[in-house]
C-alpha positions as CSV (number, residue, x, y, z in Angstrom):
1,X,0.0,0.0,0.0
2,X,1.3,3.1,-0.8
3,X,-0.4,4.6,2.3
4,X,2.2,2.8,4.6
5,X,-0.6,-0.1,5.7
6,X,0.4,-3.4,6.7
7,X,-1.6,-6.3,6.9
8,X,-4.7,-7.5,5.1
9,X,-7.6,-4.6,4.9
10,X,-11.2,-5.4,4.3
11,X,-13.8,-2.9,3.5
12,X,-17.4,-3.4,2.9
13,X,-19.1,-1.0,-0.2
14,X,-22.5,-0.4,-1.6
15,X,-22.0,0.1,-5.1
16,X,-23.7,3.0,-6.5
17,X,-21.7,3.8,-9.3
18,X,-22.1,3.3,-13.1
19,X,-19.3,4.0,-15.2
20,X,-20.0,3.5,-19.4
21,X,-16.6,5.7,-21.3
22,X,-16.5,8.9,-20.3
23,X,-20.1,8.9,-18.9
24,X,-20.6,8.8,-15.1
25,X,-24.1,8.2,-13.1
26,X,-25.1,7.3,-9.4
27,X,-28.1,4.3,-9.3
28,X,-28.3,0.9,-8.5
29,X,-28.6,-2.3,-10.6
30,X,-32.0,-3.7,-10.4
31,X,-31.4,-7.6,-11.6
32,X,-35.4,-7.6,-12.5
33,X,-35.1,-5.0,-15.2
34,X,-32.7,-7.9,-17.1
35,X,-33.3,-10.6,-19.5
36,X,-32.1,-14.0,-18.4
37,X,-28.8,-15.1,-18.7
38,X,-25.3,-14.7,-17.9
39,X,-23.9,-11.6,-17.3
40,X,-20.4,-10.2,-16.0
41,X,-20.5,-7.4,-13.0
42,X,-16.8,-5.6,-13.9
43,X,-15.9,-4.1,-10.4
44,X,-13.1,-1.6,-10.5
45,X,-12.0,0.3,-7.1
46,X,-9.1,3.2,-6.5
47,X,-8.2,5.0,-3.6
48,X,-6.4,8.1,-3.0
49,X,-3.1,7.2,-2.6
50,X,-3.1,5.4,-5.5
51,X,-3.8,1.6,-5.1
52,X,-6.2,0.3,-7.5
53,X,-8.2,-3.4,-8.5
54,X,-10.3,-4.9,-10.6
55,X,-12.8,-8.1,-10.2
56,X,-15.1,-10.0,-12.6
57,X,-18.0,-11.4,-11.1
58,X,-19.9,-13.9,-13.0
59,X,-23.7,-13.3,-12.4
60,X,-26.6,-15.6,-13.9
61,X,-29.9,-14.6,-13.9
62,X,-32.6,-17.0,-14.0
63,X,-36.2,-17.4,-15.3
């Protein structure tokens, strides 16, 4: 960490972001509003000092 932490961090979010490009917008992601089928949830996270990830999450959404 370029913070100076040691040690393993876990932090808890709600994700209320939608990021499409250059296009930002706050909501949430109502599955029900979806067709059936498999879809990939692309979860990317920064903070201020720098450190950054990125996560796949498979998600399938049934009839």
């Amino acid at each position: 960490s370029r913070s100076g932490a040691t040690g393993e961090t876990i932090f808890n979010f709600a994700v209320t972001n939608r990021v499409d490009g250059d296009k930002f917008s706050e909501g949430f992601i109502d599955p029900a509003t979806l067709p059936p089928g498999q879809y990939i949830l692309r979860v990317f996270a920064a903070d201020f000092f720098g450190n950054t990830t990125q996560k796949d999450i498979s998600v399938s959404l049934g009839q």
